[in-house]
TIBA-352347 format. One record per atom (N, C-alpha, C): residue in one letter; chain; atom name; y, z, x. Coordinates in nm, 3 decimals. Atoms other than C-alpha are relative to their C-alpha. Example, Ala and Ser with C-alpha at 12.3 -4.5 7.8 and 13.67 -1.06 7.14 Angstrom:
residues 2
TORSE code unit site   north      up    east
TORSE    A    A    N  -0.119   0.000   0.089
TORSE    A    A   CA  -0.450   0.780   1.230
TORSE    A    A    C   0.120   0.000   0.090
TORSE    S    A    N  -0.119  -0.006  -0.082
TORSE    S    A   CA  -0.106   0.714   1.367
TORSE    S    A    C   0.109   0.073  -0.077
This chain:
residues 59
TORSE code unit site   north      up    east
TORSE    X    A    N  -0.118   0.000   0.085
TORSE    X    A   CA   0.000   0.000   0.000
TORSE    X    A    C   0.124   0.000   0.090
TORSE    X    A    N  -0.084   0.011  -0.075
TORSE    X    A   CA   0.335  -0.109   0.117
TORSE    X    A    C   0.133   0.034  -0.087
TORSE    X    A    N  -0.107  -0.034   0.047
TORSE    X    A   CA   0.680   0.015   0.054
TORSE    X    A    C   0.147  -0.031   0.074
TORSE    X    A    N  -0.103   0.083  -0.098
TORSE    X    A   CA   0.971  -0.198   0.104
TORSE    X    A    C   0.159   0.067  -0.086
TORSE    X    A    N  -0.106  -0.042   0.022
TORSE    X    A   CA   1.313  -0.075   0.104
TORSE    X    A    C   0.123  -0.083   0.021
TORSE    X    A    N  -0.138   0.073   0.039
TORSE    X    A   CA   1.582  -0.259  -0.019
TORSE    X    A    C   0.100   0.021   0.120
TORSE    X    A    N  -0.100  -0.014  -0.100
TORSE    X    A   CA   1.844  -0.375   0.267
TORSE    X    A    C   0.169   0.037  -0.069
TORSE    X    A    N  -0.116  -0.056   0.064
TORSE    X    A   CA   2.180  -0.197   0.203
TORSE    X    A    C   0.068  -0.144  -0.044
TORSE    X    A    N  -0.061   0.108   0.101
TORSE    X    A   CA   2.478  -0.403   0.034
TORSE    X    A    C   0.118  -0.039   0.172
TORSE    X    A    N  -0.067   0.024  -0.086
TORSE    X    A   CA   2.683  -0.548   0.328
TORSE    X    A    C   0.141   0.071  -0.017
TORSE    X    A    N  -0.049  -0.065   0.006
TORSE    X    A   CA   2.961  -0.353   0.374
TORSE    X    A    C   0.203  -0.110   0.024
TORSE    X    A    N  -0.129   0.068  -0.028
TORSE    X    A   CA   3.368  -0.507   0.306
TORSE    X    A    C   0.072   0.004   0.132
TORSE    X    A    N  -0.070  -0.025  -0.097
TORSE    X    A   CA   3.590  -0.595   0.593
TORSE    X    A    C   0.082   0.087  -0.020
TORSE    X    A    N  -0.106  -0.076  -0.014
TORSE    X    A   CA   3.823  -0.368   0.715
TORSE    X    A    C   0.139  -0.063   0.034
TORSE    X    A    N  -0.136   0.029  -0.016
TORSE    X    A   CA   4.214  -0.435   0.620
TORSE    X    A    C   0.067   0.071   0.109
TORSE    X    A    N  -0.102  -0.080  -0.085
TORSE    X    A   CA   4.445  -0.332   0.904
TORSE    X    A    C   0.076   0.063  -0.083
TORSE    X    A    N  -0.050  -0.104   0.094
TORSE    X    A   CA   4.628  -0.047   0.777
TORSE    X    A    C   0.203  -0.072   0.044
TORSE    X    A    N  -0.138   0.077   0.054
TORSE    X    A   CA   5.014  -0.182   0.636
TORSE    X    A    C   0.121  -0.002   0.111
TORSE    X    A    N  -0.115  -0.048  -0.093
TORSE    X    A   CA   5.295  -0.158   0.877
TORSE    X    A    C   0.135  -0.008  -0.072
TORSE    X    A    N  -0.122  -0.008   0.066
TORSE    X    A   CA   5.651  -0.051   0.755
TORSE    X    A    C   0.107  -0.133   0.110
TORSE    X    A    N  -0.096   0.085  -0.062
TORSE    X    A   CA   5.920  -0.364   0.850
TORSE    X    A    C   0.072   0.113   0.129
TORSE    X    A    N  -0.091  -0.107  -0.099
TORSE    X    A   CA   6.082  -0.229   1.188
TORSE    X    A    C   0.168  -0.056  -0.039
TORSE    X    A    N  -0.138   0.017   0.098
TORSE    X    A   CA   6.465  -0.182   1.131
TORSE    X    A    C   0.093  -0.037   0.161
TORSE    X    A    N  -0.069   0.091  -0.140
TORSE    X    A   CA   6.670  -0.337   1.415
TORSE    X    A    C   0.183   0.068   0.027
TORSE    X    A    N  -0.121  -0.018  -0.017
TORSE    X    A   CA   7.033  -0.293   1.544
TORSE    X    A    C   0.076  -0.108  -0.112
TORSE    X    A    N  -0.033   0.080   0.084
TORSE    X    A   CA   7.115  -0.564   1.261
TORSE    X    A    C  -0.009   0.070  -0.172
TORSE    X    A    N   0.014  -0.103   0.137
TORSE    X    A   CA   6.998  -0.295   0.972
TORSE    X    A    C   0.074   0.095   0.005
TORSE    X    A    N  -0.117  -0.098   0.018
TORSE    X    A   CA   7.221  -0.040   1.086
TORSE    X    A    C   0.155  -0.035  -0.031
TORSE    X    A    N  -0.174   0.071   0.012
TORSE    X    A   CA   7.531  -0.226   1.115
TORSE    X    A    C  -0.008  -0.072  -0.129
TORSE    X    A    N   0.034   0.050   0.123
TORSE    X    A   CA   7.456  -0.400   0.797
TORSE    X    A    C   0.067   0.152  -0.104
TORSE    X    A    N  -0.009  -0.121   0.074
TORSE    X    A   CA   7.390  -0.033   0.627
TORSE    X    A    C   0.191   0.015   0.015
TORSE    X    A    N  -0.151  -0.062  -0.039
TORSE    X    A   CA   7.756   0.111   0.819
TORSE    X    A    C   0.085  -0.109  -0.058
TORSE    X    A    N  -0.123   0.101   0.035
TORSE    X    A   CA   7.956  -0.221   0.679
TORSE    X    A    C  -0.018   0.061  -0.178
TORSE    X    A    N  -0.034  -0.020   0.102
TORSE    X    A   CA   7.868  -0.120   0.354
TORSE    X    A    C   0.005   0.098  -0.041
TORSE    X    A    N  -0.096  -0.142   0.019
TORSE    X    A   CA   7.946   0.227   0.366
TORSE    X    A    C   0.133   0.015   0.037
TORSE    X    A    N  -0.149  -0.005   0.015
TORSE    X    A   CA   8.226   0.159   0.485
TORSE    X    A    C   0.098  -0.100  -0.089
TORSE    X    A    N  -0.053   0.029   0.127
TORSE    X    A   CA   8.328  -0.101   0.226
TORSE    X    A    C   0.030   0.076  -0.105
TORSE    X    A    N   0.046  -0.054   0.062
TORSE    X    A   CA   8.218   0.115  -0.023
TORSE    X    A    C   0.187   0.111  -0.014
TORSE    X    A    N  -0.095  -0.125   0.010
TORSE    X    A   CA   8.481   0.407   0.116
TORSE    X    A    C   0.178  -0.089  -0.005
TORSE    X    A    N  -0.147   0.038  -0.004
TORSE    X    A   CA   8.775   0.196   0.177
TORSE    X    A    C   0.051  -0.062  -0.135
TORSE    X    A    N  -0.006   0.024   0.128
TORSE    X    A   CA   8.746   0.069  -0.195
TORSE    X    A    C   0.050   0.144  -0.036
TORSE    X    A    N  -0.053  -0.108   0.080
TORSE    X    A   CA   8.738   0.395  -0.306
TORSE    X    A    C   0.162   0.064   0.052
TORSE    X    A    N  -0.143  -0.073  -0.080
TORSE    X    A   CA   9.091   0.507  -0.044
TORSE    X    A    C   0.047  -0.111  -0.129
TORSE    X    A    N  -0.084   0.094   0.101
TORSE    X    A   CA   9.245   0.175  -0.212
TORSE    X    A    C   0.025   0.033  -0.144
TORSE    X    A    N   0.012  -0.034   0.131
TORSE    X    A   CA   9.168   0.292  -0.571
TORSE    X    A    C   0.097   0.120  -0.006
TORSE    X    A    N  -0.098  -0.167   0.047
TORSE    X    A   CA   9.301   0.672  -0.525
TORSE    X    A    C   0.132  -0.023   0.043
TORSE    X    A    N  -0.141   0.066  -0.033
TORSE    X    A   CA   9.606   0.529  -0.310
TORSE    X    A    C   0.058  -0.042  -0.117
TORSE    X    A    N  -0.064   0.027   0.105
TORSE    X    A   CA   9.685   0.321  -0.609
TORSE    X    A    C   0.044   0.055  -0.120
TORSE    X    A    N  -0.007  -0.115   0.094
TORSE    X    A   CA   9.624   0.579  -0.864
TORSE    X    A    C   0.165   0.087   0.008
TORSE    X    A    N  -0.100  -0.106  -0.048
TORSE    X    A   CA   9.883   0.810  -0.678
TORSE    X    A    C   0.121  -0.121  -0.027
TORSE    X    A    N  -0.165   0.080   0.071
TORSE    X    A   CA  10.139   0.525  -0.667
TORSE    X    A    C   0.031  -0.012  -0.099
TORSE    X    A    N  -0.028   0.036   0.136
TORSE    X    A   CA  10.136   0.451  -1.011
TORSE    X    A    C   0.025   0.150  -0.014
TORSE    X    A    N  -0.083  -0.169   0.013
TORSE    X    A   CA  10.173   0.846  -1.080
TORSE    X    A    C   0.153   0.015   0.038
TORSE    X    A    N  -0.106  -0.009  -0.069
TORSE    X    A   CA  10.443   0.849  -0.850
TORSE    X    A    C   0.115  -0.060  -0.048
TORSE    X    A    N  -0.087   0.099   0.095
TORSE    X    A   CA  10.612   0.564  -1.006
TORSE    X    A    C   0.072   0.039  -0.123
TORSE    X    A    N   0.004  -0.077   0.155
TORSE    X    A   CA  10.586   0.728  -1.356
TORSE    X    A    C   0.037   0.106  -0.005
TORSE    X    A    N  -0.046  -0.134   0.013
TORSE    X    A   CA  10.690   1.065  -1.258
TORSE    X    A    C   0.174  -0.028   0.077
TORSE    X    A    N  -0.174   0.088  -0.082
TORSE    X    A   CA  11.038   0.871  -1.037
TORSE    X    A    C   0.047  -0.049  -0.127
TORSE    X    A    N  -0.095   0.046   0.096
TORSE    X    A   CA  11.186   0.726  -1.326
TORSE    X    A    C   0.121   0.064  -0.079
């Protein structure tokens, strides 16, 4: 009597594990232009604010 044992199930390749994009001297300066857009919008806005106040309280 013979007893045959089933050959396992071949086993999936292995994916290399993901890598995050590297971020360069071109991602920071990028980031810093638009924080600093960002702030000099907002100076421009409160600047203007105040003039117009200013304006309105001079008359």
């Amino acid at each position: 009597m013979q007893i045959s044992v089933p050959a396992p199930p071949p086993t999936p390749p292995q994916q290399p594990p993901a890598e995050l994009p590297k971020t360069g001297p071109a991602d920071i300066f990028g980031a810093g232009a638009a924080v600093s857009s960002i702030t000099a919008a907002g100076y421009y806005w409160v600047q203007s604010r105040r003039n117009l106040i200013n304006r309105l309280m001079n008359r």
